[in-house]
N, C-alpha and C positions, 0 to 999 in steps of 0.2 A: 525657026530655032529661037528660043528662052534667048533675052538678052541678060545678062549677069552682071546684075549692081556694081556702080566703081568702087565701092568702098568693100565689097567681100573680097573683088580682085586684089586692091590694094594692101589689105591684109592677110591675102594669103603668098603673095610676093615677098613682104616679111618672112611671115613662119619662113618661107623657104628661104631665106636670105639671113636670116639667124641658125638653120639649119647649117647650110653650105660655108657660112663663116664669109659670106659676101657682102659686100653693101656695107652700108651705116647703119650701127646697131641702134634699135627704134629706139625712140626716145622716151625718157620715162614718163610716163602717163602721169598728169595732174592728180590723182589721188594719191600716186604715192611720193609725188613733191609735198602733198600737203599733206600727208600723215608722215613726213620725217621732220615739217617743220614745227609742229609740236615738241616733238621728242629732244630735237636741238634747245631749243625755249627750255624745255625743261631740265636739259643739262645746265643751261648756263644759271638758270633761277634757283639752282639749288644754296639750301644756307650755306654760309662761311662756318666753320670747325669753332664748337663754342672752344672757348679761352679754357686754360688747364688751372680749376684752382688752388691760389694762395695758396704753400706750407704754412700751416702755425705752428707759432712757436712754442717751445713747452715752457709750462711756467715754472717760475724761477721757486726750487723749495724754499719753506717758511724756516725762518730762524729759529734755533728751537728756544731761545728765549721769550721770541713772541710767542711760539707756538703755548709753552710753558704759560705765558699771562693772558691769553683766550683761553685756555683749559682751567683756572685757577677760579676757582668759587669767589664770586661778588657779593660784598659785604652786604646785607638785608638791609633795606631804607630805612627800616623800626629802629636800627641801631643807633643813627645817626645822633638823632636826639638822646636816645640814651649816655652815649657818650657825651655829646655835650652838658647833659644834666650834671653828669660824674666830673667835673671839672672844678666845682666850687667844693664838691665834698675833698678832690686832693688837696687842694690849697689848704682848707684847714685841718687836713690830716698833716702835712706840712708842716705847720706852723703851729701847732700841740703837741707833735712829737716830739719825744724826749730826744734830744742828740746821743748817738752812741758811746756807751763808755770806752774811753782808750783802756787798753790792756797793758800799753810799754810806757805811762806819762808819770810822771810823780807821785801824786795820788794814789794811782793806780799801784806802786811798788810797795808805796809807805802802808796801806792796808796789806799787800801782801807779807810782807816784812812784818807787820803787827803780827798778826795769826798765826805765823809760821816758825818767830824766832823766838819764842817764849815773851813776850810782852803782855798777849793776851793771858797769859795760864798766872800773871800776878796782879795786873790793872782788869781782866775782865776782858768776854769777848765785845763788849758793847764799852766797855770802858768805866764800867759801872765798883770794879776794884776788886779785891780780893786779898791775897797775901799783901798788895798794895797799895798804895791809896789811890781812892776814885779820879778819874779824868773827868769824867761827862758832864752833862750842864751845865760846862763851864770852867769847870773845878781848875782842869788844867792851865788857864790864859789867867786864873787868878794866881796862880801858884809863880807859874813864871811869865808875867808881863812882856819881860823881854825876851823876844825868839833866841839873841843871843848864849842869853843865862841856859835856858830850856836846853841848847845845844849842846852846852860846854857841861853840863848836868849830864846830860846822856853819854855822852862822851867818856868820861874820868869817872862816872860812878860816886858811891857816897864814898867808897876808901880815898878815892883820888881828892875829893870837895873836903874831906878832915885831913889830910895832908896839904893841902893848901891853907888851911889854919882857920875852918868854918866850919862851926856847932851846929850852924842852921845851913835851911837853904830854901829861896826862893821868897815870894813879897811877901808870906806867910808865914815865915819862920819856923818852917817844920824843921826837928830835929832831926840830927844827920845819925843813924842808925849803922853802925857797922855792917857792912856785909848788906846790908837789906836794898842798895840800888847796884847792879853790875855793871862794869863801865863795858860800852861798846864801841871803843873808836879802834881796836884791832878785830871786831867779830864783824862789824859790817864795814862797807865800802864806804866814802864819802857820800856818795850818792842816796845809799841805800838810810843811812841815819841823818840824812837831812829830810829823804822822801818820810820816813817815820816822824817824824817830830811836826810835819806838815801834815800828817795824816790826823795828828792827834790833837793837834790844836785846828784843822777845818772841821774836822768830825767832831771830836770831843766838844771842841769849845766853840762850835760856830764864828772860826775866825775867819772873814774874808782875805786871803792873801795881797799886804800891801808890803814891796820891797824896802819902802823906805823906812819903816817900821821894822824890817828885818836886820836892815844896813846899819840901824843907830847901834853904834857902839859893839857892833859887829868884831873886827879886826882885834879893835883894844883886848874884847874879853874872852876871845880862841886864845890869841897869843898870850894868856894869861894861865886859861885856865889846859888847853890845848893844844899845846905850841909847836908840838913836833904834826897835826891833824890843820894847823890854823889855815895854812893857803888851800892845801883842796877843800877843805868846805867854802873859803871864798870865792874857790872857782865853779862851785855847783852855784854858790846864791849869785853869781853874774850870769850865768848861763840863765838862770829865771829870770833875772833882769829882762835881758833879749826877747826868751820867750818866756810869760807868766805859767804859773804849775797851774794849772785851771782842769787839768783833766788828768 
């Protein structure tokens, strides 16, 4: 009789004994201890969960002012100098230009007041004369020296200057003409016939306005000649005092 290897016996007592549910169930063979300790190694060597990235934040909108001065056209560098250039030509545009003529200053009325009230349509629009006698080149500052006379003159008229008991009138001695001077101290304002008389002696006569020149003997020869008119023209030639009629 075959004798039969221990180890086919011993393995077929298994089979039968995992069959039957008896005995100790055989132990797991070294191949597959060592093809589960892989598999373990590689559970555990698996990566850690990358990290969840950062929210950003949303950027803060631009102001629209700034936005407005990025958006706005930059001055061309060519300019730069050219501007500078133009610096010496304001200065003496500057300082050649005529100052603006006032429209509401004394001068300013007394020319109006000329052209407008009949002065010009007998002394001329230049002052050169006509029904009356000449102003210009002087005529007038020789006729009456005194701003005072000049005033008190316009004022009362020639009827008013021959009822005050004068044939003549002015350093000149012109004759006093009935009817031929109109007095204006009720057709114009205080104002208005002192601006006149200042128009015609800066213009006509190339007078430079000097007060104290105006002041001599001022008071004596209103209250003489214009007595009920004498304080408001005093009050117009101190108001010049303060400020000079220069425009």
């Amino acid at each position: 009789m075959t004798e039969i290897p221990e180890h086919l016996l011993a393995r077929s007592k298994q089979r039968r004994a995992a069959v039957s549910g008896e005995g100790d169930a055989p132990a797991a063979t070294p191949a597959k201890a060592e093809a589960s300790a892989p598999a373990a190694a590689g559970k555990a060597a698996a990566p850690a969960a990358a990290p969840a990235p950062a929210v950003q934040k949303a950027p803060e909108p631009t102001p629209p002012w700034v936005e407005a001065a990025q958006g706005r056209k930059k001055v061309p560098l060519w300019v730069v100098p050219v501007l500078v250039a133009m610096i010496p030509f304001f200065i003496v545009y500057a300082l050649t230009n005529d100052k603006p003529t006032s429209t509401t200053g004394p001068l300013a009325v007394g020319a109006t007041v000329y052209g407008g009230k009949g002065c010009s349509g007998c002394h001329g629009a230049s002052g050169g004369g006509g029904s009356g006698p000449a102003m210009a080149g002087g005529e007038v500052v020789k006729t009456f020296p005194s701003p005072a006379e000049h005033v008190a003159w316009v004022a009362i008229g020639s009827e008013g200057w021959a009822k005050a008991g004068n044939k003549t009138y002015g350093a000149t001695n012109k004759p006093v003409l009935a009817g031929a001077m109109p007095a204006w101290q009720d057709s114009l304002t205080p104002d208005e016939l002192m601006a006149v008389i200042l128009h015609e002696r800066t213009v006509f006569g190339a007078e430079k306005f000097d007060w104290n020149m105006w002041d001599k003997d001022f008071d004596a020869t209103l209250k003489k000649y214009a007595p009920d008119k004498a304080d408001a023209y005093r009050k117009v030639l101190d108001q010049w005092k303060t400020t000079p009629p220069t425009a």
